[in-house]
C-alpha positions as CSV (number, residue, x, y, z in Angstrom):
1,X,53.9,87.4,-62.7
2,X,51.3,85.4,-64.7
3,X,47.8,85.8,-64.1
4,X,45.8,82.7,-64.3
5,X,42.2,81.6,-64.0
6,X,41.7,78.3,-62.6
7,X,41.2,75.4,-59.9
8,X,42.0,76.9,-56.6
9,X,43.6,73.4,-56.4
10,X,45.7,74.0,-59.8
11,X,48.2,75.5,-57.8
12,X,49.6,71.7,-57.2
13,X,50.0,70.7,-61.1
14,X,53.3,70.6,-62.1
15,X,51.8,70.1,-65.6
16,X,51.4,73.7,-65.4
17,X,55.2,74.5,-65.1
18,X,54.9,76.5,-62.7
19,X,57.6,76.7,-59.4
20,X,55.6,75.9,-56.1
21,X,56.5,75.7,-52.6
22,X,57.8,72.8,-50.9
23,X,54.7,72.9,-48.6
24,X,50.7,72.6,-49.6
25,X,49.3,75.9,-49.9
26,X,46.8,76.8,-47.5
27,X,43.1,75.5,-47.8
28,X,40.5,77.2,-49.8
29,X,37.1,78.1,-48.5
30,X,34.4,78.7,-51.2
31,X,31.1,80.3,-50.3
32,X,28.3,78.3,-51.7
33,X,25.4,80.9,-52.5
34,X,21.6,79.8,-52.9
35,X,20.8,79.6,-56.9
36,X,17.1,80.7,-58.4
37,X,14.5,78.6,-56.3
38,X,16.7,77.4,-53.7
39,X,17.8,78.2,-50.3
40,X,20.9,75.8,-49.3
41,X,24.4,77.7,-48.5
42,X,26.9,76.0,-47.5
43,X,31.1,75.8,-48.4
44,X,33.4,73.8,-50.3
45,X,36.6,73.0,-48.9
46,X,39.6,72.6,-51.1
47,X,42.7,70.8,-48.6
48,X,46.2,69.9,-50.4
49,X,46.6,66.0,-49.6
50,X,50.2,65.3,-50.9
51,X,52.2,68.2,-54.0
52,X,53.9,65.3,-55.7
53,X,51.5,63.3,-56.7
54,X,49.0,66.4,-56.8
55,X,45.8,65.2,-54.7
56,X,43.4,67.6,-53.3
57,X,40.0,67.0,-51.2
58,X,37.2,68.4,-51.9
59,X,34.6,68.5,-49.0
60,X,31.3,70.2,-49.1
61,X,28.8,71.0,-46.4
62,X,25.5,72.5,-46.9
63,X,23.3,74.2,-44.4
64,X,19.5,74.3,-45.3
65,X,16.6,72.1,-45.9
66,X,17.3,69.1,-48.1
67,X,15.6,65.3,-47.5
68,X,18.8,63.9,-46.0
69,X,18.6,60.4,-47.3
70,X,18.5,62.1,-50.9
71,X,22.0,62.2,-53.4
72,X,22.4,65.7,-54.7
73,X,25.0,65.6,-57.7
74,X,27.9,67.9,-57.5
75,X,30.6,68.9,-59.7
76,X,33.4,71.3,-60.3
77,X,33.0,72.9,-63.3
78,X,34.5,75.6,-66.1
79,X,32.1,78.0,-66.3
80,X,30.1,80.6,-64.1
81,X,27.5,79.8,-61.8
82,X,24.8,81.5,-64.3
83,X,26.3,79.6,-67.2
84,X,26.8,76.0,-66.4
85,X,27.6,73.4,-69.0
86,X,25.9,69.9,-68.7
87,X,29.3,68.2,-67.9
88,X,31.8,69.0,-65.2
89,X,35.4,69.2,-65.2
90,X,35.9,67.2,-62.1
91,X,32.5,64.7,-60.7
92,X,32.4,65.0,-57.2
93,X,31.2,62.4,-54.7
94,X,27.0,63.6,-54.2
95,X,26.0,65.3,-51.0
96,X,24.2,63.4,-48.7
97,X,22.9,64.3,-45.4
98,X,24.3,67.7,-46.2
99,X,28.1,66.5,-46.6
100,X,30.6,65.2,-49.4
101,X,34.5,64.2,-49.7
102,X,36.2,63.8,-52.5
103,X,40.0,62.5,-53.4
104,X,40.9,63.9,-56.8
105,X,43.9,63.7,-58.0
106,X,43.9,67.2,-60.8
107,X,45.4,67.1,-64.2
108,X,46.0,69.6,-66.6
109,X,44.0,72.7,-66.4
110,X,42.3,75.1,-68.9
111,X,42.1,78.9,-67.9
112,X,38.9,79.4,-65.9
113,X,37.0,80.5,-64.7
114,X,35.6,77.6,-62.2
115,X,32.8,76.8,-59.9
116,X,31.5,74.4,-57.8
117,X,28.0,73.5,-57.9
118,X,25.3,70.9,-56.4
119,X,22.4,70.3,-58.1
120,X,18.7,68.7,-57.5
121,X,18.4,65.1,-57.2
122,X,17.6,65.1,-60.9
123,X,20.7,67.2,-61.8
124,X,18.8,69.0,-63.7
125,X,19.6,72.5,-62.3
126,X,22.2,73.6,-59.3
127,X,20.8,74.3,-56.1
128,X,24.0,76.0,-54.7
129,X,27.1,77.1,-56.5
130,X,30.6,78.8,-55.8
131,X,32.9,80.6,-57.5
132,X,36.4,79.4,-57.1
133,X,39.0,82.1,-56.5
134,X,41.1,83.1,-59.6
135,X,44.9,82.1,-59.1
136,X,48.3,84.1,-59.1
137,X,51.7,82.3,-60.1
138,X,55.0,83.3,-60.5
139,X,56.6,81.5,-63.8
């Protein structure tokens, strides 16, 4: 067995050279925790769309008060939640009215670890952020 940090959704690169099932994996639920000064929750859902081409969705849903009509950035990034870099790995679709979907269609991907975050209106600091679970492959 090789341990490896990444994308719950790396599991689908065949980049990676790594054997997979004939079937999606299961979806992965991440807990979206509150950051300093905020108070939305919410989850990210990572669903397997098709394993050859790899294409995952990415859906978030936030609970909390937030100005519905407002666009709060969101990203998957390398990094921790406490130690977010200005540029994500992965731009997701904003949030908006509490809820975002995004197609993505992974590539290669560096050891981890990975969160996913959404940030004020100004992207100027995350208002909620995830950890993504670390991954376990057989070579």
């Amino acid at each position: 067995m090789i341990r490896i940090s990444a994308l719950a959704f790396a599991a689908t690169l065949a980049v990676a050279g790594v054997a997979f099932a004939a079937s999606p994996p299961p979806a992965i639920v991440v807990n979206l925790e509150p950051q300093p000064g905020s108070k939305l929750a919410g989850t990210a859902t990572i669903s397997h769309v098709s394993m050859d081409p790899p294409v995952v969705d990415v859906t978030i849903v936030l609970d909390g008060m937030f100005i519905p009509e407002n666009l709060y950035p969101a990203g998957i990034y390398r990094a921790t939640c406490a130690t977010l870099g200005p540029t994500p790995e992965y731009r997701l679709t904003p949030v908006m009215g509490g809820r975002s979907k995004t197609t993505l269609k992974p590539t290669t991907i560096e050891p981890g670890p990975y969160v996913v975050a959404v940030f004020n209106t100004a992207g100027t600091h995350a208002i909620s952020c995830g950890a993504l679970p670390k991954m376990h492959h057989k070579s």
